[in-house]
C-alpha positions in Angstrom: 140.7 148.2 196.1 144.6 148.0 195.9 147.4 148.0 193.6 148.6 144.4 192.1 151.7 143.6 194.5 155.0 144.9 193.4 157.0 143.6 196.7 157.3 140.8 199.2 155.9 143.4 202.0 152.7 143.9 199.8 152.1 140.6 199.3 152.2 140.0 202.5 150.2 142.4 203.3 147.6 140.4 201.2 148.2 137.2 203.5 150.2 135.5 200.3 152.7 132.7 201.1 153.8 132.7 197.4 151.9 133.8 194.1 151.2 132.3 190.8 152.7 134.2 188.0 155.2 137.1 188.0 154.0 139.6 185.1 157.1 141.7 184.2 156.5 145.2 182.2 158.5 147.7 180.6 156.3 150.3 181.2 156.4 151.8 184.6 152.8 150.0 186.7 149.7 152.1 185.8 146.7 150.6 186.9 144.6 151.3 183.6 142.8 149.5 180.9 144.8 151.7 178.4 147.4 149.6 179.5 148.2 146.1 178.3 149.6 144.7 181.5 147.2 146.0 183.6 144.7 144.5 181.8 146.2 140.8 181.9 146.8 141.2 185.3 143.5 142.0 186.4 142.2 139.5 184.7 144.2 136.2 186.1 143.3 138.3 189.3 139.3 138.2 188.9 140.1 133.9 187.9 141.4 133.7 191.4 145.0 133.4 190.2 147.6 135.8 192.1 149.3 138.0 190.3 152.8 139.9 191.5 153.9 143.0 188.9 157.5 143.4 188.4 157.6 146.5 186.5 161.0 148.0 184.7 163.6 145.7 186.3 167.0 146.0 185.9 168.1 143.8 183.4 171.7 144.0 184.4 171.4 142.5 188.0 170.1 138.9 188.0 168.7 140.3 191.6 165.9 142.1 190.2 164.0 139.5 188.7 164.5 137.5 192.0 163.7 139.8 194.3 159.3 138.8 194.4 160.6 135.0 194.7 159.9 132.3 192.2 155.7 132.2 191.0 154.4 128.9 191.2 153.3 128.6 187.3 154.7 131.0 185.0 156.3 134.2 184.1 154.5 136.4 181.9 156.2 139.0 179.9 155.6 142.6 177.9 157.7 145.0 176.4 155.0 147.5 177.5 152.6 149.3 175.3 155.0 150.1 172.6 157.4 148.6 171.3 160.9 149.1 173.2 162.6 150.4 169.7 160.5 152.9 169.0 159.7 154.1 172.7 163.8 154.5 172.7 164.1 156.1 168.9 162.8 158.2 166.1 162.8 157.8 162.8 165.9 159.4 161.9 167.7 156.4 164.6 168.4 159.5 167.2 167.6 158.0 171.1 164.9 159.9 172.3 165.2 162.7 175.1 162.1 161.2 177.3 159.9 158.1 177.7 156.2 159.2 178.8 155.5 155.5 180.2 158.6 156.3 182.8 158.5 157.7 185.8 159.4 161.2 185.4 159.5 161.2 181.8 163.0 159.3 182.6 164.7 157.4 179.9 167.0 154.3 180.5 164.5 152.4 182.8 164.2 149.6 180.1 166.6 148.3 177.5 166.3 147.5 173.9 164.0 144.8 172.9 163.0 144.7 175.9 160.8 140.9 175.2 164.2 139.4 174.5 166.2 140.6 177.5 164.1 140.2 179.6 163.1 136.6 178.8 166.8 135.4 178.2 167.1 137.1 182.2 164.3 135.1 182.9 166.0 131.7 181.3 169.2 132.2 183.6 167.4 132.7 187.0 164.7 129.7 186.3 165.9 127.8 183.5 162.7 125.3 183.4 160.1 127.6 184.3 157.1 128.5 181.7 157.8 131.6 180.0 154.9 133.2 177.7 155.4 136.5 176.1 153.0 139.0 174.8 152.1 142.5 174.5 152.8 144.6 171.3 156.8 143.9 170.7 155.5 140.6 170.8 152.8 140.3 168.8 154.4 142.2 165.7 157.4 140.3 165.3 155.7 136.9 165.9 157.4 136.0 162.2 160.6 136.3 160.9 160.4 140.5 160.3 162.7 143.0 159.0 164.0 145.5 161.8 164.5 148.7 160.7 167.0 149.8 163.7 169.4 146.6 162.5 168.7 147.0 158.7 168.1 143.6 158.5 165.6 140.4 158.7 165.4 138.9 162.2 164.2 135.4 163.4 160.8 135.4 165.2 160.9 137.1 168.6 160.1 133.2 169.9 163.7 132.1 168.8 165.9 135.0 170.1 163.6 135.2 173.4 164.0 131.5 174.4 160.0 131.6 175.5 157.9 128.0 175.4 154.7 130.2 174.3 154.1 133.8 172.6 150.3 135.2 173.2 149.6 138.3 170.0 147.2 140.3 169.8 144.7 141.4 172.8 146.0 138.4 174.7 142.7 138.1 177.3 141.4 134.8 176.2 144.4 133.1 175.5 146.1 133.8 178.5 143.4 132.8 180.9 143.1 129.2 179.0 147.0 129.0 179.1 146.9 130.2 182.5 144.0 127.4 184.0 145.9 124.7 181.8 149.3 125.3 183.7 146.8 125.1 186.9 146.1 121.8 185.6 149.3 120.4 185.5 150.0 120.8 182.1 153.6 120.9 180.7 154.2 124.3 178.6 154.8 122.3 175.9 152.1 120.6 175.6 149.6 123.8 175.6 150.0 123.5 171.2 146.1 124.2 170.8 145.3 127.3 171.8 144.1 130.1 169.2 146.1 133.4 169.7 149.1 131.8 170.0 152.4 130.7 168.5 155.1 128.5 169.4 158.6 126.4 167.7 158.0 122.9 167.2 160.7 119.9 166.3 157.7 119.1 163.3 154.9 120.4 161.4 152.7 118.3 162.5 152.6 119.7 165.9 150.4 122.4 164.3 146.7 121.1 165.4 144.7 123.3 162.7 144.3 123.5 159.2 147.2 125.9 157.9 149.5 127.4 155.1 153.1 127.6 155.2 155.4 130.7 154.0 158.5 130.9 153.3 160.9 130.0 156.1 163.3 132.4 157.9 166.2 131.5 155.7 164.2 132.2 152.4 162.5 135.7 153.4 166.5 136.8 155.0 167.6 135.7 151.4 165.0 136.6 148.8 163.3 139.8 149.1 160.4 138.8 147.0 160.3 135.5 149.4 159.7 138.0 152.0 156.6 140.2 150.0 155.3 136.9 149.5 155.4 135.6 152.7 154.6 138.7 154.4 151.0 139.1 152.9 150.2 135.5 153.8 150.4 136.5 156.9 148.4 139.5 156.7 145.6 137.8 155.4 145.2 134.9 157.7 145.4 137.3 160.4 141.4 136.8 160.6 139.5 135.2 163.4 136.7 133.8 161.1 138.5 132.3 158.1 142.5 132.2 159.0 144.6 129.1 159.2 147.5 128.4 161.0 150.5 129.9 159.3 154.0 127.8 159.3 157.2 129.1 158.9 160.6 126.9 159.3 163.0 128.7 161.1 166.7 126.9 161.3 165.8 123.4 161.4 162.8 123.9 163.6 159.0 125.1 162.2 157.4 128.6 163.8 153.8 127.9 164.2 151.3 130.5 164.5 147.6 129.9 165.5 144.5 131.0 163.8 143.4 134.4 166.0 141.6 134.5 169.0 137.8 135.4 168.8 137.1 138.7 168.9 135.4 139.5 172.7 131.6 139.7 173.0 130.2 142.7 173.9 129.6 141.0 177.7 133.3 140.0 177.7 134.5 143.6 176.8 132.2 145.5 179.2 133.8 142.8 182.3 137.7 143.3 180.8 136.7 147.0 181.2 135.3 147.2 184.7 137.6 145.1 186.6 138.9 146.6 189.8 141.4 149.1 188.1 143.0 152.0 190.4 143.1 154.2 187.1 146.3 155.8 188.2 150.1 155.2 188.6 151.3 153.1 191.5 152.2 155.8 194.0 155.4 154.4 194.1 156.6 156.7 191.4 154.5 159.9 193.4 158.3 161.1 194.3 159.6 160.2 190.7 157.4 163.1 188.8 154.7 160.5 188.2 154.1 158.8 184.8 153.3 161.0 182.1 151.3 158.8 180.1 148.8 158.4 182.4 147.5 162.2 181.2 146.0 160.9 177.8 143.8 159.0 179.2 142.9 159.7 182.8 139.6 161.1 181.7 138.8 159.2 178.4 137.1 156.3 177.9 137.8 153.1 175.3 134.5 151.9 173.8 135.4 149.7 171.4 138.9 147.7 169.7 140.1 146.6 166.2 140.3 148.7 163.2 138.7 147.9 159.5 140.5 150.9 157.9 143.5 149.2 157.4 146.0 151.5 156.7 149.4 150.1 155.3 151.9 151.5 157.6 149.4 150.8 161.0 150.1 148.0 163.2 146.3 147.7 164.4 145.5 145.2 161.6 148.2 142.8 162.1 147.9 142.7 166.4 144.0 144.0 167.0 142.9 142.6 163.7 140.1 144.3 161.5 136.6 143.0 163.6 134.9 145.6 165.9 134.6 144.8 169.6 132.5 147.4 171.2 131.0 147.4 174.7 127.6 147.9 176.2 125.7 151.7 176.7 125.6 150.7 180.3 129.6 149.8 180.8 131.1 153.3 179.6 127.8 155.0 181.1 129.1 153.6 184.5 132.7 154.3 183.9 132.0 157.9 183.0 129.9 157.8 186.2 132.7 156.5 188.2 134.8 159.4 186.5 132.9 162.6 188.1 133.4 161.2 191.3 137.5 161.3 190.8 138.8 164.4 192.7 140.6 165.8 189.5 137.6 165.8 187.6 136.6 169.1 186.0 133.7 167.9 183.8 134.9 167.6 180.3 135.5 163.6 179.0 138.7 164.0 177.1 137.8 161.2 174.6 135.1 158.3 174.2 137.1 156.5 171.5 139.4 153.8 170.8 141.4 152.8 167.2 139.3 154.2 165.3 136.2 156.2 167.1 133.7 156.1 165.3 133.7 152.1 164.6 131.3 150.6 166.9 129.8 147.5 164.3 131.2 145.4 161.8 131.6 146.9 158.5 129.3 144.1 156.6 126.8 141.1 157.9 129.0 139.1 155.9 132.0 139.6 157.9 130.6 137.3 161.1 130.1 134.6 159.1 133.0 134.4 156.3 135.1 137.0 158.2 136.8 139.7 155.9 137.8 139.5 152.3 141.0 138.4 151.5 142.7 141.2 149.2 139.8 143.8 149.3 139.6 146.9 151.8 136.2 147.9 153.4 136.9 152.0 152.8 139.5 152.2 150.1 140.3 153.2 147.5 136.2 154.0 147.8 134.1 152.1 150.6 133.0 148.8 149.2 129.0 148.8 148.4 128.3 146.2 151.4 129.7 148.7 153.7 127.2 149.3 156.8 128.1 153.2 157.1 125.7 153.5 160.4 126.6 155.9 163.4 123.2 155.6 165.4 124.1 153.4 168.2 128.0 155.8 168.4 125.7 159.0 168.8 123.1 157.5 171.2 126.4 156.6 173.6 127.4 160.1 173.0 124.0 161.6 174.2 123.7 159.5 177.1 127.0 160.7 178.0 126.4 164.5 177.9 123.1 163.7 179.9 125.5 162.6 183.0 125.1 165.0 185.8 128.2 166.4 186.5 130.2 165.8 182.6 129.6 169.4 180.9 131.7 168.2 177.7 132.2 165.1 176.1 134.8 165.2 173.2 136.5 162.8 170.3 140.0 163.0 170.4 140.6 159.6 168.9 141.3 159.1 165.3 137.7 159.6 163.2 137.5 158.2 159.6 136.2 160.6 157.6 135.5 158.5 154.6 133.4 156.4 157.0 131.4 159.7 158.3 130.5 160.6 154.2 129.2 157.2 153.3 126.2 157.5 156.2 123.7 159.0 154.3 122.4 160.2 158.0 124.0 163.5 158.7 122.9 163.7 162.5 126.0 162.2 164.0 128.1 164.7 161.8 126.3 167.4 162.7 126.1 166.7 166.4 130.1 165.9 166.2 130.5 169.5 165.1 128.0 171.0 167.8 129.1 169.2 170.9 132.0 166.9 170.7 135.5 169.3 169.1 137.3 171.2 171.4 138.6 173.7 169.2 140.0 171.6 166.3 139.3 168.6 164.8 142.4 166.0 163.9 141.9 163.7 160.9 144.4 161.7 158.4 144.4 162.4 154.9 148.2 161.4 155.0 148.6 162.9 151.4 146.7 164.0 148.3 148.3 162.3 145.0 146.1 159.1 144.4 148.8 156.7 143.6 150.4 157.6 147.5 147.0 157.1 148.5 147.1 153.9 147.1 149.8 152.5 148.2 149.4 153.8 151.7 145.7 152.2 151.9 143.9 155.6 152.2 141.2 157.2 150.3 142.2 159.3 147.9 141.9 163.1 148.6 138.5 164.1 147.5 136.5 162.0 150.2 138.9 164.7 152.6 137.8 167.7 150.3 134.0 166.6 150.9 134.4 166.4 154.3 136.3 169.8 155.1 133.5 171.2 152.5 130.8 170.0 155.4 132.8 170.2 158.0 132.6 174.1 157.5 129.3 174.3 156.7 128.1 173.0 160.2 130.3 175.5 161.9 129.1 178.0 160.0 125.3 176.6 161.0 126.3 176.6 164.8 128.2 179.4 164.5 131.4 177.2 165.8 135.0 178.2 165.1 136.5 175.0 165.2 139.4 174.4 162.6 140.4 170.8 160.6 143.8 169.4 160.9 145.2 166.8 158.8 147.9 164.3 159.8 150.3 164.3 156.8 153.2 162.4 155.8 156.4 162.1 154.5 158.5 159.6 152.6 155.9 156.9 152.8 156.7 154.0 149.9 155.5 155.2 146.8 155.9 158.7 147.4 158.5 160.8 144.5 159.9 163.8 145.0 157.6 165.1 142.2 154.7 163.6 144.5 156.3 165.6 147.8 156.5 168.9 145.0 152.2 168.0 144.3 151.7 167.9 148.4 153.6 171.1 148.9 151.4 172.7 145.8 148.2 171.8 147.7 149.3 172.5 151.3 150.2 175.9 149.3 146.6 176.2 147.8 145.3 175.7 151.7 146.8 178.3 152.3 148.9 177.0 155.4 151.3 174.6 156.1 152.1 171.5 159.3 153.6 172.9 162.5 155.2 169.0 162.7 155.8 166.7 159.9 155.4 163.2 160.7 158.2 160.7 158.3 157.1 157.2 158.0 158.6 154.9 160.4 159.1 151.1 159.5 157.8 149.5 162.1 157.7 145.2 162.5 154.9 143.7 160.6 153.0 146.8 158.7 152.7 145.9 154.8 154.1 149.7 154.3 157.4 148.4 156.0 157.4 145.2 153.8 157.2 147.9 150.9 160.7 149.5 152.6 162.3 146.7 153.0 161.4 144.9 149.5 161.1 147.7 147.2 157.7 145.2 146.5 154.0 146.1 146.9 153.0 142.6 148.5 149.4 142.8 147.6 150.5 143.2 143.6 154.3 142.1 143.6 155.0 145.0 141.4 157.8 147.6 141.9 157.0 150.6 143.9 159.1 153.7 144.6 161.1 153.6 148.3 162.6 157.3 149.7 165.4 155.5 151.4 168.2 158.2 151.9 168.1 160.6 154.8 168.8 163.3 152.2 166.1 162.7 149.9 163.5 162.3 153.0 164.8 165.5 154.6 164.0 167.4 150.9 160.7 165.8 151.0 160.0 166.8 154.6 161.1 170.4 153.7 158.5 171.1 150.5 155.7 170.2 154.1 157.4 173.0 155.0 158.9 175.3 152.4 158.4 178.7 154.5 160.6 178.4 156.7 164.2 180.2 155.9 166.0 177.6 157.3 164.4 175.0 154.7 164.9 177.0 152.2 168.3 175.5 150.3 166.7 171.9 150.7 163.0 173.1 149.0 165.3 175.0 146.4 167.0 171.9 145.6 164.0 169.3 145.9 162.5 171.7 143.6 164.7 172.0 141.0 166.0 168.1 141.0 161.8 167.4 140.1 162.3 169.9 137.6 160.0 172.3 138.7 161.5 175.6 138.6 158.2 177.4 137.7 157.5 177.1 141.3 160.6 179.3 141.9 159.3 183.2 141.5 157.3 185.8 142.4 153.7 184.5 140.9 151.1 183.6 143.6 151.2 179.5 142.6 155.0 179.7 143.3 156.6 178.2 146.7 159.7 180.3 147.0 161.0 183.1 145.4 164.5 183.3 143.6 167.8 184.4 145.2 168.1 187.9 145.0 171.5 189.2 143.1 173.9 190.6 145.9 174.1 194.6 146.3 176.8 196.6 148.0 178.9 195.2 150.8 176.3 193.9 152.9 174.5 191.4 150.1 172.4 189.1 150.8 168.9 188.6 150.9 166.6 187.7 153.6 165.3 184.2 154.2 162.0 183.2 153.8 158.9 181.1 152.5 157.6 182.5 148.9 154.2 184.1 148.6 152.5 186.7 147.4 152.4 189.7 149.7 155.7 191.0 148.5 156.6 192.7 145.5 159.0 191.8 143.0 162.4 194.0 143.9 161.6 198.1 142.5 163.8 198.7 139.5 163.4 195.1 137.9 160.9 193.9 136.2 158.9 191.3 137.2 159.4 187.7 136.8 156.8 186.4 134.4 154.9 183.4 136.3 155.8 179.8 135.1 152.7 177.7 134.4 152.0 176.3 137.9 151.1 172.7 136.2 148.4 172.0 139.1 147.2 169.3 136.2 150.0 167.2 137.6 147.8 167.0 140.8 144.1 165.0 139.9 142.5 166.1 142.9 140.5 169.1 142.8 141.1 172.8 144.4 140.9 173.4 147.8 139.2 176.3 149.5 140.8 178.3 152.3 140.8 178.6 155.5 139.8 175.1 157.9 143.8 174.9 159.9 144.3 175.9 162.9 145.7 179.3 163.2 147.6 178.7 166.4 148.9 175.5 167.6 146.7 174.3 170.3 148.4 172.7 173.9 146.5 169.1 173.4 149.2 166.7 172.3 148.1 164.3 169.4 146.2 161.6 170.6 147.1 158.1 170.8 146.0 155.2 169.3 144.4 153.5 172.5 144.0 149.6 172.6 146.8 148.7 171.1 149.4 146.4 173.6 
């Protein structure tokens, strides 16, 4: 097996006069099926097409993208496996210190929106060569979107990058059929049919499939309730079974955007998956420091894609889509095989996962035949009653697994939905889950815990969590396991108040510990939750809904996550007492933080610190009488103790795997 060619001398090292299609990346070239380009490139590979990588060129020398020579058919092009604005910044806009798809962790190596630059590169080296884009960056801003980083609605990626053809989602089958109909002789512009796929026509009727138009570029930049609109169109034609095409004009020309691809058969996942990878790096980058990313998921393995939890503010619905894909027993048995023969294997599977890891079968029947309902959620705000809550065929994988000679442990680091595990009435997977497949903690996202958050976010509200941590314990009790729960939380989502950020920090309180990290939402291209940000609008309803906008009131909602330590103090102090909730200033055992302390003798002051109740009030005052801690404000019900982890463990949070 070798390495895709990166260079004339490896090509010819392969006996190749010229090659078909030049596949650039902004990821450095990793040779895995956890990443997007490897993937399409192994794939035109096994249809007998030759495939050269060109990964992180330098946009700023025309010489770069010239250096493999001119592919016969067709440049394909991907950002990488994120999305080039956030792999370059946070939240807060900062640029980020390190890029783990990079060699060495090294930032720099590709530029801002990377699709675009590199296409328009492409357009003044070849000017008439086909040019198809894909990959994540892509896929997500397909439409006209609102970009956080610019403030501002953009045209679709296809009018900015200057591309003939943009391939969303997984890309597998729609690049092979636009791949064999360029080896036909087709023009680029005439490939107008093929699902998983969008392209600017001169007219409407260039669309070949039944369709819906939205509101065009002009109108959703204008009209912020033009946008809600159009954006929830969007969202629910994004369905393989039932969606139509979707039009939007765009300056005098029409976007047009192809029903989905089909979701892959269980045969067509199981051959994606054991194509002739190399599973590591290129060893180009040996000298470099390597590529960090590859770490995740050196030793994990992807069993199935898509994701029917459909959280607001997750890109998986809109690129994925909601249908389960899973592969064969026998694929990931013989991957996992392949795996303890690797020289750096120690025995434990990382992660046998994917978007979500315990989906593995549609969540109705219905859902093959009249794909998924339009403006219903399978799991939320309770699972819908056709829900197939079934984890047989996930834990029958799993045992297969741990029978392996040569694995000792097999773990789940992907995301789990818990709300999924409580509606199987069949407590075997849960209780096996607990027995053989944590390693030492157990990560799940309850995001928040007022309803109305919950809501808005597209999670279930905070009781279905509270069930689960209840039997969560109770098996690691029964196998005498201590193995902690830690929930994902977050800040400043739409919808959340400051009195809803004072409720979290209340129950955080009653857990009796609080996040190491606090994750703020991040407005990424596409989500519904970032149509909330932009609009102020809850598309789904069109009704108002709350938006934490300035950095000031997010940092005061970040800090009640965290209201222990001193140097949060002055922000929790005044997040608490513009909610008006001063009876969580004292000494009682509901409060957060106790008061300022009066200033004695020359030194003054008072120490900084998190409120409690293992100190006493000050000797020589009385004490504060406790405030009513108005818990009513919060609907869920109390939550025991204990079930965090008491010391931050060295795994890093997993990733969502699958997503290109």
């Amino acid at each position: 097996m070798k390495f895709l060619p990166i260079s004339k001398e490896e090509m010819r090292e392969r006996g190749w006069e010229d090659f078909d299609f030049l596949l650039i990346t902004g990821d450095a070239y990793v040779d895995h099926p956890s990443f997007g380009p490897a993937i399409i490139g192994r794939m035109l590979e096994a249809a007998g097409y030759r495939v050269a990588m060109l990964a992180q060129p330098d946009w700023r020398r025309d010489e770069s993208f010239t250096r493999l020579g001119r592919p016969r058919l067709g440049v394909l092009i991907s950002a990488g496996n994120l999305d080039s604005m956030v792999a370059h910044y946070t939240v807060a806009k900062r640029r980020r210190a390190a890029d783990a798809y990079s060699p060495g962790n090294q930032m720099g190596l590709r530029p801002d929106r990377a699709t675009i630059v590199y296409a328009n590169c492409i357009r003044k080296v070849w000017k008439d060569i086909p040019v198809v884009i894909g990959g994540l960056e892509a896929s997500l801003r397909r439409f006209a979107h609102y970009d956080y980083w610019e403030d501002r609605v953009r045209r679709p990626i296809l009018a900015d990058s200057q591309a003939d053809l943009l391939v969303y989602g997984m890309g597998e089958t729609a690049t092979r059929e636009v791949a064999d109909r360029l080896a036909q002789g087709w023009s680029i512009r005439e490939i107008r049919d093929v699902r998983g796929t969008a392209f600017l026509a001169d007219r409407r009727e260039d669309c070949l499939y039944p369709s819906i138009e939205v509101p065009s570029f002009e109108a959703v930049a204008a009209d912020k309730k033009a946008y809600a609109r159009a954006n929830m169109v969007e969202y629910d034609e994004h369905d393989p079974v039932r969606g139509k095409a979707v039009l939007q004009p765009c300056e005098g020309r029409c976007l047009v955007v192809n029903p989905p691809a089909l979701p892959l058969t269980t045969g067509e996942l199981d051959f994606i998956f054991e194509l002739p990878y190399e599973k590591e790096p290129h060893p180009m980058y040996d000298s470099m420091g390597g590529v960090p990313a590859i770490e995740e998921v050196r030793f994990s393995v992807i069993h199935n894609r898509g994701c029917f939890g459909a959280c607001h503010f997750c890109s998986l619905a809109f690129h994925q889509g909601r249908v389960i894909s899973s592969r064969s027993h026998e694929s990931v048995v013989r991957e996992v095989e392949a795996l303890t023969r690797h020289p750096g294997f120690k025995g434990y599977i990382h992660d046998v996962g994917g978007p979500t890891a315990n989906f593995r079968r549609p969540s109705c029947k219905k859902q093959l035949t009249h794909g998924l309902c339009k403006g219903r959620a399978c799991l939320t705000p309770t699972p819908c009653p056709n829900l197939d809550a079934d984890h047989k065929d996930y834990l029958i994988l799993l045992r297969k697994l741990r029978e392996i000679p040569g694995v000792k442990k097999v773990f789940i680091r992907s995301g789990i939905r818990y709300d999924y595990m409580m509606a199987d009435k069949n407590g075997a997977f849960f209780a096996e889950l607990v027995k053989h497949h944590i390693s030492g903690q157990l990560k799940v996202a309850p995001e928040h815990c007022v309803a109305g958050v919950l809501d808005v976010m597209g999670k279930p509200h905070i009781d279905a969590y509270e069930a689960f941590k209840a039997r969560y314990q109770k098996y690691n009790q029964k196998y005498g396991k201590e193995q902690y729960l830690v929930p994902y939380l977050m800040s400043s989502h739409p919808g959340c108040t400051l009195e809803d950020a004072v409720q979290l920090a209340e129950w955080l309180s009653r857990t009796g510990r609080q996040p190491e990290q606090v994750q703020d939402f991040y407005p990424t291209p596409g989500t519904l939750s970032t149509c909330m940000y932009y609009t102020g609008l809850d598309p789904r309803t069109m009704k108002p809904v709350f938006v934490p906008r300035t950095p000031h009131e997010k940092a005061m909602q970040r800090a009640l996550m965290q209201w222990k330590r001193p140097e949060k103090r002055p922000l929790v102090q005044e997040a608490l007492r513009t909610a008006h909730r001063e009876d969580l200033i004292g000494f009682g055992k509901n409060c957060l933080i106790r008061p300022d302390r009066p200033t004695h003798g020359p030194t003054g002051g008072r120490k900084e610190g998190g409120g409690g109740t293992s100190r006493k009030a000050p000797q020589g005052k009385p004490k504060m009488k406790q405030a009513g801690n108005r818990s009513e404000r919060n609907t869920s019900a109390p939550v025991k103790k204990a079930g965090w982890a008491k010391a931050k463990p060295k795994t890093n949070r997993p990733k969502k795997r699958g997503s290109r």
